[in-house]
C-alpha positions in Angstrom: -14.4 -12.3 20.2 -14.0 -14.2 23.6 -17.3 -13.5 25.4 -17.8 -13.2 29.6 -20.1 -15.6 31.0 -23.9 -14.1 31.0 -26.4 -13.7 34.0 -27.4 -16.7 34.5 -28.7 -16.0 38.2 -32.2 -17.1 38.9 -35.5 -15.0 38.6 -36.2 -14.3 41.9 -39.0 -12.1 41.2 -41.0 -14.7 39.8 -39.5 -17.4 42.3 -40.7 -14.5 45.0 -44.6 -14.9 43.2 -45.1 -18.6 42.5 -43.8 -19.1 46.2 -46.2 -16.6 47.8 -48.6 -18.8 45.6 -47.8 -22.2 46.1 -47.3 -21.6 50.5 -50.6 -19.7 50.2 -52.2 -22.7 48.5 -50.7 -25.3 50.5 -51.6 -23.7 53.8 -54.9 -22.4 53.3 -56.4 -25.3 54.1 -54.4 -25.7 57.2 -55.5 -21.9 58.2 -59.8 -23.6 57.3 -59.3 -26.7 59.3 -57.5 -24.0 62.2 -60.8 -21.5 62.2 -63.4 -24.0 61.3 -62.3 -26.9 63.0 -64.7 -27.2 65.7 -67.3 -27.2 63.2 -65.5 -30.0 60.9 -66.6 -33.6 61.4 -63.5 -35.7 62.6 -64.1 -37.9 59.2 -63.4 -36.1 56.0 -64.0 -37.5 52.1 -60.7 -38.9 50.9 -62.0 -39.6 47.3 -64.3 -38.5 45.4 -66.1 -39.9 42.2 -66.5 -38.7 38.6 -69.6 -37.0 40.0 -68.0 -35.2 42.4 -69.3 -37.2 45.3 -67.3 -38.4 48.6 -66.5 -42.6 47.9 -64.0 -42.4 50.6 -63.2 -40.8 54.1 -60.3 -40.2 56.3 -59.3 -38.5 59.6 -59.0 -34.6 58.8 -55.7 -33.6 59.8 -54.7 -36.4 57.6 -56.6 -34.8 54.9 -55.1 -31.9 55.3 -51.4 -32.9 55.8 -51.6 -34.8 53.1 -52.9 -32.2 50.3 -50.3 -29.8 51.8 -47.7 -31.8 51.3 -48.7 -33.0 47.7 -48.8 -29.1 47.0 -45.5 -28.3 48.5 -44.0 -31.2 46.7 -45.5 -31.0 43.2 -45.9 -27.5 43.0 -42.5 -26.9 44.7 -40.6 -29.0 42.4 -41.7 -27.8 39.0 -41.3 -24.0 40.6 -37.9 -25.0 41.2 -37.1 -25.8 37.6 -39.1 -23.5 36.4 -37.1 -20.8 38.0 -33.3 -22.6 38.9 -33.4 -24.0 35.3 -32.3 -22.3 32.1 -34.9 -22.3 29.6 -36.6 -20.4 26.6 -38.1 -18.1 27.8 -41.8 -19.2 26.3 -41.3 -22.7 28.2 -40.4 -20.9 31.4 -44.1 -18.8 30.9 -45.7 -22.0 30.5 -44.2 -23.6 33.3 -45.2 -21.2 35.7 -48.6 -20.8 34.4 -48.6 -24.5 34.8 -47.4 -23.9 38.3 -49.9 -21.8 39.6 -52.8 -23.6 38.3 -51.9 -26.6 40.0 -51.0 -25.3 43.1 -54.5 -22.7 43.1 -56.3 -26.0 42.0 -55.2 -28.2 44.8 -55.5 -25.7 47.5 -58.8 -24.2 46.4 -60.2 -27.5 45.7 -59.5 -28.9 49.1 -60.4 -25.3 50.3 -64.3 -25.6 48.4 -64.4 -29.5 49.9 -63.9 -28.4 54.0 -66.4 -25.8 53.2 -68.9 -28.2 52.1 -68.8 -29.7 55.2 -69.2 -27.2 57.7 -71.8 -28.0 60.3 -72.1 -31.3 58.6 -72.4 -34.8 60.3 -71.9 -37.6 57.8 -68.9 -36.7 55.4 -70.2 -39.0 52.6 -73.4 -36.8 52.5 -71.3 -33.5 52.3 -72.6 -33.1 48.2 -70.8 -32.8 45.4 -67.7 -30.7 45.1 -67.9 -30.0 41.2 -68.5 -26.5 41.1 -65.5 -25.6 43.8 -62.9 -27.9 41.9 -63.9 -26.2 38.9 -64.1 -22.6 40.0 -60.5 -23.2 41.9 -58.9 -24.6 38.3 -60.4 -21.5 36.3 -59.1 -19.1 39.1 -55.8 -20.7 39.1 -55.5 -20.5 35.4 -56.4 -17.1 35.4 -53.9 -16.1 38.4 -51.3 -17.9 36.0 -51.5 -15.4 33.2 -49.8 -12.8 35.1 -47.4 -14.7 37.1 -46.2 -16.1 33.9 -45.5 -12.5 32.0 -43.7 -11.9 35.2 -40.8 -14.8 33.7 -37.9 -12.5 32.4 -35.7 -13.2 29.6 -32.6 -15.1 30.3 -29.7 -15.0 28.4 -28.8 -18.2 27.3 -24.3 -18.7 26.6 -21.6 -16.3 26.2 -20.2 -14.6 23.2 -18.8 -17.4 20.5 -14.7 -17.0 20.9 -14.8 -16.4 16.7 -15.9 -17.3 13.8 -18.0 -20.4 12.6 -15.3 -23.3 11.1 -14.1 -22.9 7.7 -15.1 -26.4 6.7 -18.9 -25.2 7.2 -21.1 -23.7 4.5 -21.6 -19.9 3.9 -23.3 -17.8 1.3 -22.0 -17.2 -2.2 -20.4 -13.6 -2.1 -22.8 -10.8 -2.7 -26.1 -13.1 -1.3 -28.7 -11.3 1.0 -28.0 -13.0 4.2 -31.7 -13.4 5.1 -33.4 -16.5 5.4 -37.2 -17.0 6.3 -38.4 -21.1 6.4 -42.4 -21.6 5.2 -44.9 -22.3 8.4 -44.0 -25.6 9.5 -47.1 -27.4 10.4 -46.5 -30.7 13.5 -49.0 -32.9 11.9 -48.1 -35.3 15.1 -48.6 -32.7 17.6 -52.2 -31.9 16.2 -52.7 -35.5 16.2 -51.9 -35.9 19.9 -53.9 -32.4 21.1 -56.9 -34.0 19.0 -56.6 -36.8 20.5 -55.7 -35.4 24.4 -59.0 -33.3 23.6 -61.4 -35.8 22.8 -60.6 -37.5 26.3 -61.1 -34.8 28.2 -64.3 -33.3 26.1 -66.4 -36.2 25.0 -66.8 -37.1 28.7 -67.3 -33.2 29.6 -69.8 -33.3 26.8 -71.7 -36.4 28.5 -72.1 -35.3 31.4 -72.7 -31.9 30.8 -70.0 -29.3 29.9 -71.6 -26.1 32.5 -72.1 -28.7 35.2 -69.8 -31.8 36.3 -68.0 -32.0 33.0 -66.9 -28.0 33.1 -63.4 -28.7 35.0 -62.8 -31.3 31.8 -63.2 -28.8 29.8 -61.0 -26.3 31.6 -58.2 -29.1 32.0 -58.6 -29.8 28.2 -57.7 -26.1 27.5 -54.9 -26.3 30.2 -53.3 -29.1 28.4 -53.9 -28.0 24.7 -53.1 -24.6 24.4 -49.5 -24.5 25.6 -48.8 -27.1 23.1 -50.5 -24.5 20.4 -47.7 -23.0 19.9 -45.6 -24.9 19.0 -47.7 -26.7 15.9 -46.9 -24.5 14.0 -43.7 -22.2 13.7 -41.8 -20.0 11.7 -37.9 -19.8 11.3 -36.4 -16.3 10.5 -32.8 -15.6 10.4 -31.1 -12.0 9.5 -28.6 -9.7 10.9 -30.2 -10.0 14.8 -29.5 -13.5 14.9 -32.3 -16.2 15.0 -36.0 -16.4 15.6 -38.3 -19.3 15.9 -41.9 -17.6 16.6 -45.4 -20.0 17.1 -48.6 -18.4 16.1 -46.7 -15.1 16.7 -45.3 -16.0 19.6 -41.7 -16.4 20.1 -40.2 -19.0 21.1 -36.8 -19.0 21.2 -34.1 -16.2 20.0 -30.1 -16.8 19.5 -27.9 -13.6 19.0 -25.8 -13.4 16.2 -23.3 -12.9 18.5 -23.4 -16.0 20.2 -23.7 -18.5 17.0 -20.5 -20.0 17.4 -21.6 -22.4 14.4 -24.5 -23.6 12.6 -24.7 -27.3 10.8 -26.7 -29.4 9.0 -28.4 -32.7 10.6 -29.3 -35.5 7.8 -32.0 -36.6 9.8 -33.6 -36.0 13.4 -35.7 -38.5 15.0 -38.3 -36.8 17.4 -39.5 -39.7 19.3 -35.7 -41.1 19.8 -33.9 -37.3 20.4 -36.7 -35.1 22.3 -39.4 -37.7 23.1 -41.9 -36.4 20.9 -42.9 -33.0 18.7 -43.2 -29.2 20.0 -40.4 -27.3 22.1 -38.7 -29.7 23.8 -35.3 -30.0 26.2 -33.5 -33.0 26.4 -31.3 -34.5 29.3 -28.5 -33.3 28.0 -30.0 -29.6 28.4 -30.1 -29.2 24.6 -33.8 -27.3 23.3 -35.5 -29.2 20.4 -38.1 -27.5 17.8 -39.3 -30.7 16.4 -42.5 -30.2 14.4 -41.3 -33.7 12.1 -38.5 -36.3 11.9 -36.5 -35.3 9.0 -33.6 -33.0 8.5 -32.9 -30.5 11.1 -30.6 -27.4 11.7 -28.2 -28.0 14.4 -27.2 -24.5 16.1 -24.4 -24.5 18.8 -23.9 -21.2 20.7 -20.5 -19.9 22.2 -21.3 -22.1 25.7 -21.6 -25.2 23.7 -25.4 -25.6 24.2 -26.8 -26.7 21.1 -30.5 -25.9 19.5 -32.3 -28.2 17.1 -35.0 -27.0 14.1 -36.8 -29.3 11.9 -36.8 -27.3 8.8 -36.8 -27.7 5.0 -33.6 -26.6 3.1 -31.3 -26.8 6.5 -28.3 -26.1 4.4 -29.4 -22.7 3.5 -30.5 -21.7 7.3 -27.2 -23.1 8.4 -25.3 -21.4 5.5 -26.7 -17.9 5.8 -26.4 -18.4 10.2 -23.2 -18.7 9.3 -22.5 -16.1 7.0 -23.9 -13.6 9.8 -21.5 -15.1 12.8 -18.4 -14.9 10.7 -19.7 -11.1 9.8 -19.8 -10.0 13.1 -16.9 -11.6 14.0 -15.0 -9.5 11.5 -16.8 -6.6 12.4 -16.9 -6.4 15.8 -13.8 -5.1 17.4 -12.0 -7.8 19.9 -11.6 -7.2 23.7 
């Protein structure tokens, strides 16, 4: 069955959201320096140290222009992927979580650091901006939760044109075309979190983890969590097509309909394919599921865009997907 193209038009709703966000981030520190400028010294902090004390000044509106157009830039671009791009849907909810922390955390930040100096003098005497930065990355990671669930699903190629090749492997006649893999554990992944964590919490921890060292903490979580759920997944395939779910979360779905075949890859190499372990997408726009190097089902939907699972017995997964396509081929009446 020939398929038409899908939707493939971007989210505007949640471009609409992080948008509002990331101009309302980058300019509120334009809109402080506006109100309170007559009450800002002409010198601001350009740096600050692990304490949260000005090192460094520069002129203000320099400040300012500057962390606007870091925020417009950085926070721009990855909204720009995050909503232009086609993605799982799970990676597009990270993204834009992602999104709106950074841009909240800039602004708000720089927001919390003109405030300081209000009626001040000396800029290098300002105190310590700790509890604003940190207070700015909560709220921003908070802000995120919603903006994220705001991501709709996209679907992802057309309608295969027909059955899976002949030359591939199906089911033995009379075979329950169901196929569930065992948790797959990253060991790699856990590795690098563990590791990413103890950066970010033994120094949190030493200098005090409700003080100076809370945003380490909160930047820890930021980092770790995402990757959560991908350490561990589960691959289900049945008569709806496949699922790949991550602590109960799913990550990625392909419809029955639009396996145009499934196949067997001897051996993937995460480092030298995706870059490393977890939901990845390549350059070449193909998703990865890579929890090991090793043997790896190779999905290719009815646009030619291709998905990638480490699993154990692949031959089975690929078998049974392909059992399903060629039975709703032969099932479902041709337009």
């Amino acid at each position: 069955m020939a398929g038409g193209p899908i939707d493939h038009r971007p989210d505007t709703r949640l471009g609409w959201a992080l948008g509002t966000i990331i101009v309302g981030a980058a300019f509120a520190p334009v809109v402080v320096a506006l109100v309170l400028g007559d009450r800002l010294p002409a010198e601001v902090p350009r740096h600050y140290g692990a304490d949260g004390q000005p090192t460094a000044v520069w002129p203000l509106w320099t400040s300012v222009t500057f962390l606007t157009l870091v925020t417009l830039l950085t926070a721009g671009g990855c909204a720009a992927a995050c909503v232009l791009l086609r993605q799982p849907l799970v990676l597009r909810r990270i993204l834009a979580w992602g999104v709106t922390w950074i841009a909240v955390w800039l602004g708000g930040t720089k927001v919390g650091a003109l405030l300081h100096l209000v009626d001040t003098t000396d800029a290098m005497a300002s105190g310590s901006i700790s509890t604003s930065t940190a207070v700015a990355l909560l709220a921003g990671m908070l802000l995120g939760v919603p903006v994220a669930v705001l991501a709709r699903e996209q679907p992802h190629g057309q309608a295969a044109a027909g059955p899976p090749p002949t030359d591939l492997g199906r089911l033995p006649s009379g075979s329950p075309a169901v196929w569930r893999s065992a948790p797959l554990t990253s060991r790699g992944l856990i590795i690098v979190m563990a590791i990413l964590s103890l950066v970010f919490l033994v120094p949190a921890f030493i200098v005090g983890p409700f003080g100076e060292g809370f945003w380490l903490l909160l930047l820890a979580v930021a980092c770790c969590v995402p990757a959560l759920l991908s350490a561990r997944v589960r691959v289900d395939i049945d008569h709806d097509g496949l699922h790949v779910r991550g602590l109960g979360v799913r990550l990625v779905h392909v419809p029955v309909a639009e396996v145009a075949y499934a196949a067997v890859i001897d051996h993937l190499d995460a480092f030298w394919e995706f870059g490393g372990w977890g939901l990845r997408v390549d350059v070449h726009g193909r998703t990865g599921i890579v929890s090991r190097a090793g043997q790896a089902l190779r999905v290719v939907r009815g646009d030619d865009t291709e998905l990638l699972i480490t699993v154990d017995d692949a031959a089975t997964a690929a078998a049974t997907l392909n059992t399903l396509a060629e039975q709703h081929q032969t099932t479902t009446p041709r337009t």
